[in-house]
N, C-alpha and C positions, 0 to 999 in steps of 0.2 A: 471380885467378879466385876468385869467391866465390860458389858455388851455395847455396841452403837452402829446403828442401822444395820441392825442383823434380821434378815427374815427367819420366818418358823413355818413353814409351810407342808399341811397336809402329817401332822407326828401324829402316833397315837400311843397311850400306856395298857398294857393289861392288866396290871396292879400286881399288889403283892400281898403279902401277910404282916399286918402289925396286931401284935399282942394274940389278938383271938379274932380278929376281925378281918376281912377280904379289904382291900383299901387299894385306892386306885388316887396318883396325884401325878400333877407334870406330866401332862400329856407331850409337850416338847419342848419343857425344859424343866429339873429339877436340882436344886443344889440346896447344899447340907454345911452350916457351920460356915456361913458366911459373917464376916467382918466388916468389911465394905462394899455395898453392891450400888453399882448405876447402870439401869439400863434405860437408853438413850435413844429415841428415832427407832424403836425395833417392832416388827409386825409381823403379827401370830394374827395367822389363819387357818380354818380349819383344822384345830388340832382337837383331837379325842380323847377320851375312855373310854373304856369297856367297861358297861355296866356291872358294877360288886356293889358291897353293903355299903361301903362309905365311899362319897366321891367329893377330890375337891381339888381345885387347883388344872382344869382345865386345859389352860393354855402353859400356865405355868407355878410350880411351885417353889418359893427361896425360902431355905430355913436360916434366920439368924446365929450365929454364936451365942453362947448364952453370956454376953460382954454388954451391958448400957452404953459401954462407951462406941460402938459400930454406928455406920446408916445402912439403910436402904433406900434407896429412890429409882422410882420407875416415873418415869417423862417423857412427854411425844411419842407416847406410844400408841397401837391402834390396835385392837382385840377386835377380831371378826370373823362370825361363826365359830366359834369354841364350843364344842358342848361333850356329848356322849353319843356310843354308838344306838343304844336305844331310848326306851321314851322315860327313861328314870329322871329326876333333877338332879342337877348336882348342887353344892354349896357354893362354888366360884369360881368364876371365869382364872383368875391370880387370886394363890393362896401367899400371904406373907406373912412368918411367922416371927416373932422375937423380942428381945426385951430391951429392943434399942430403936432407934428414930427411924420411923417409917413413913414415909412418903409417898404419893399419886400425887402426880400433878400434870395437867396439860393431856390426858390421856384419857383418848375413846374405847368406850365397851360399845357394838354394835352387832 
């Protein structure tokens, strides 16, 4: 997966069902069984959920491959206003999950 200067503007998720629970992630953007991800210069805005029992991943959700040997790197990015559609909290603006090199650098949450 290789994003750069990609906007996100205005997504929202309604979530779905995991295991037994309501769960709502990647509001506008979610990807699964990721190897190598860089996202580059990309700006999420306003992106949502819909209030469920678990929330997370706001703006965006990347699951890793379950590989040590992958990255992920998210850089010069900018998160603004990300949240839910009501007054619940969620756990994160970007959810990143895996058992390989995860990276933030150079990137605003505001």
């Amino acid at each position: 997966l290789y994003l750069f200067s990609s906007n996100f503007i205005g997504n929202w998720s309604t979530g779905g069902r995991d295991s037994h629970q309501l769960v709502a992630n990647g509001g506008a953007l979610r990807c699964d069984g990721i190897k190598l991800g860089h996202l580059c210069g990309c700006y999420f805005r306003e992106n949502f959920i819909k209030p469920v029992e678990r929330m997370k991943g706001t703006a965006a959700t990347l699951y890793g491959a379950q590989e040590p040997e992958g990255d992920i790197l998210v850089e010069h990015c900018r998160f603004h206003l990300n949240g839910t559609t009501g007054s619940r909290e969620t756990e994160c603006v970007l959810n990143l999950v895996g058992n390989m090199n995860i990276a933030v650098r150079d990137t605003i949450f505001d």
